[in-house]
C-alpha positions, 0 to 999 in steps of 0.5 A, spaced: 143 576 567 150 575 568 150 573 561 147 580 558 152 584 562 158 580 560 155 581 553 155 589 555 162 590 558 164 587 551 161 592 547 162 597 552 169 595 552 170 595 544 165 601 543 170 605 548 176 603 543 173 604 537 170 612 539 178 612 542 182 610 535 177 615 531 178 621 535 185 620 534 185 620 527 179 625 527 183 630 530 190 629 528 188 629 521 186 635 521 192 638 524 197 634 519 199 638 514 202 633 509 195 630 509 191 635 507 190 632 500 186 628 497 188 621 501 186 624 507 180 627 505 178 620 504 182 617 511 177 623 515 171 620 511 173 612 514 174 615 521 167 619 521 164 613 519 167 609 524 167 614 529 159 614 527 158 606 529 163 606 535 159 612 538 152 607 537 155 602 540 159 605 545 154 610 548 147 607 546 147 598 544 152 596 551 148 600 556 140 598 552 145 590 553 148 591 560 142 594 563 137 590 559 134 597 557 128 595 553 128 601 548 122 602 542 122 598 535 122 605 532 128 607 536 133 600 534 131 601 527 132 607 525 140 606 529 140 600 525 138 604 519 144 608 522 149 603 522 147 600 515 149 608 511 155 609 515 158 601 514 157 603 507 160 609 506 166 606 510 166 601 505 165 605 499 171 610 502 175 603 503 174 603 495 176 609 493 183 609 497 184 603 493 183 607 488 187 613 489 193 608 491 192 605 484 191 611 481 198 613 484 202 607 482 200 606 475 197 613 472 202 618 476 201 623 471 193 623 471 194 623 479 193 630 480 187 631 475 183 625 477 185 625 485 184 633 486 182 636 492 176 639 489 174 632 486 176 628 492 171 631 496 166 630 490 167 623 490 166 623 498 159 627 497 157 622 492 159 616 496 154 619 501 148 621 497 149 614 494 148 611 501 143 615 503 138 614 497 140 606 497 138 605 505 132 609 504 130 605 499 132 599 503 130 600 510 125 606 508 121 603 501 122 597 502 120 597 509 126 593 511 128 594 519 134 591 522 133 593 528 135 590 536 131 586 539 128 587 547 133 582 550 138 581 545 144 581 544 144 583 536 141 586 530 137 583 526 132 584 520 125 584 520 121 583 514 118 578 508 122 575 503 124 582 500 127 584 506 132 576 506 133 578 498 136 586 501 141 582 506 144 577 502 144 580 495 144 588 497 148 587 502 152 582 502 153 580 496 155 587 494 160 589 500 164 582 497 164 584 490 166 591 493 172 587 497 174 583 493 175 588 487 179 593 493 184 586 494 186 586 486 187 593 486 191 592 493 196 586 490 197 590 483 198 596 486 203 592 491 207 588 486 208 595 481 210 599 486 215 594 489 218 594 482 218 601 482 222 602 488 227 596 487 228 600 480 229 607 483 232 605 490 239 606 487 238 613 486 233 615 491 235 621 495 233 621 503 227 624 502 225 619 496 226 613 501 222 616 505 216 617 501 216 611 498 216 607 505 211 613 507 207 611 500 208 603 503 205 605 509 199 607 505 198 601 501 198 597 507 193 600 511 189 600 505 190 592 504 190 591 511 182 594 513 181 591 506 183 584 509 178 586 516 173 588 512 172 581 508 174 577 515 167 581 517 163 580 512 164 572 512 163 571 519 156 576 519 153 572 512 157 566 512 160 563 518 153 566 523 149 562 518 152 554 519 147 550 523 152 549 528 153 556 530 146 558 533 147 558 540 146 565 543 154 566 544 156 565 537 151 569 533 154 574 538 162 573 536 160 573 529 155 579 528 156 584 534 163 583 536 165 582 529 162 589 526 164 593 533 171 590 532 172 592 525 171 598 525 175 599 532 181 596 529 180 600 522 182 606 526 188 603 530 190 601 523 191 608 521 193 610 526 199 605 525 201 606 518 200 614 517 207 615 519 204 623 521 199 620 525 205 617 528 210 623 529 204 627 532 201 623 537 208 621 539 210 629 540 204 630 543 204 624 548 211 623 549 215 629 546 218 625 541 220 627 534 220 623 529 223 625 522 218 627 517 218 627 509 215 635 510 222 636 515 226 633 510 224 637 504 224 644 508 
């Protein structure tokens, strides 16, 4: 029993910080003037998501965990169906940010037009539909559970050979093609805009400077939570499945503590590379003021 609540307190524990992070980046991005474009949008988009497999962990897996509460199969399959369409909208959204970082630095002209407000939040509405209709097919259609076992300590799948070929080829295979592309948009997009910067850094005024350390930012954050992502998805699918990692505990560092804790750091990852977040959280906590590229061009 002692196992079980340390096993709680730790999904509690990073459950808590996710929901933390996330409602930080929930709530200062609708406030942030300069993030109101087609960046943000796709930013709130992340943080909801990562809001939505906090708040499960947080507030309904670690006291079932803790208090070995023994919850309904129904109940635990349609959380997991839950986490499942909020992992892949957050990784879709991943992708599409890359994209706008991509689309910033090599087509700047075409910028505005591909990356409208309007279109921003098409392409965010297509990302849900997209995930709805493929976790309905797979967990709905297919009638592949991923569920919480009484007892356990992770989510599982249930079902036949289909439901193996749905983690591995669906899931897995599909978020490592979706990383992997997010990491060679993040290096080209890198080397181009450092190339660029060191060609204009001479004739920057201020406030160009400190745009392109805002637009460094950006691309950092970008490449950072595409890294996480990636760790994540070899420790679920690849690392969780060597003979010699079995035991109870391991399973449980390599699946549970490493999904909580991706999408707990992903909100702290943004809240540390938007210099905005940055400046509002800090003018409302300390009363600091820190400078702004909207100050700048008032």
């Amino acid at each position: 029993m002692e196992q079980e609540h340390f096993a709680g307190i730790i999904i509690l524990v990073l459950g808590i910080c996710g929901v933390t992070f996330n409602s930080i980046v929930v709530y200062f991005l609708r406030k942030t003037k300069s993030l109101s474009n087609p960046f943000g949008i796709l930013t709130l988009n992340q943080a909801v998501t990562d809001l939505i497999n906090s708040i499960v962990f947080a507030f309904i897996v670690a006291p079932t965990v803790l208090f070995a509460i023994p919850l309904p199969f129904e109940v635990t399959g349609r959380l997991g169906q839950l986490l499942f369409l909020a992992y892949d909208c957050c990784s879709w959204s991943h992708l599409c940010i890359t994209l706008n970082r991509f689309t910033s630095v090599f087509f700047p002209l075409d910028y505005s037009r591909v990356f409208s407000k309007q279109r921003t939040i098409g392409y965010v509405l297509l990302i849900w539909t997209l995930a709805i209709c493929i976790n309905f097919f797979e967990y709905v259609f297919v009638d592949c559970a991923y569920h919480l076992p009484n007892g356990g300590w992770n989510f599982i799948f249930k079902g036949g050979d289909a439901c193996k070929d749905i983690e591995w080829y669906l899931n897995y295979c599909r978020n490592l093609f979706i990383t992997a592309c997010i990491a060679l948009l993040d290096i080209a997009t890198l080397i181009r805009f450092r190339r660029f910067s060191r060609q204009q850094e001479a004739t920057n005024t201020k406030s160009q400077k400190l745009l392109q350390k805002q637009e460094a930012f950006f691309m950092a954050q970008a490449m950072i939570q595409s890294i996480l992502f990636y760790v994540e998805l070899v420790c679920c699918y690849t690392l969780a499945t060597l003979p010699f990692m079995e035991s109870k505990w391991a399973q449980f560092g390599l699946r549970t503590i490493a999904w909580v804790t991706t999408h707990a750091a992903d909100g702290l990852i943004t809240l540390v590379c938007n210099g905005d977040l940055r400046r509002m959280f800090s003018k409302r906590m300390f009363g600091s003021k820190i400078e702004s590229v909207e100050e700048l061009n008032v």
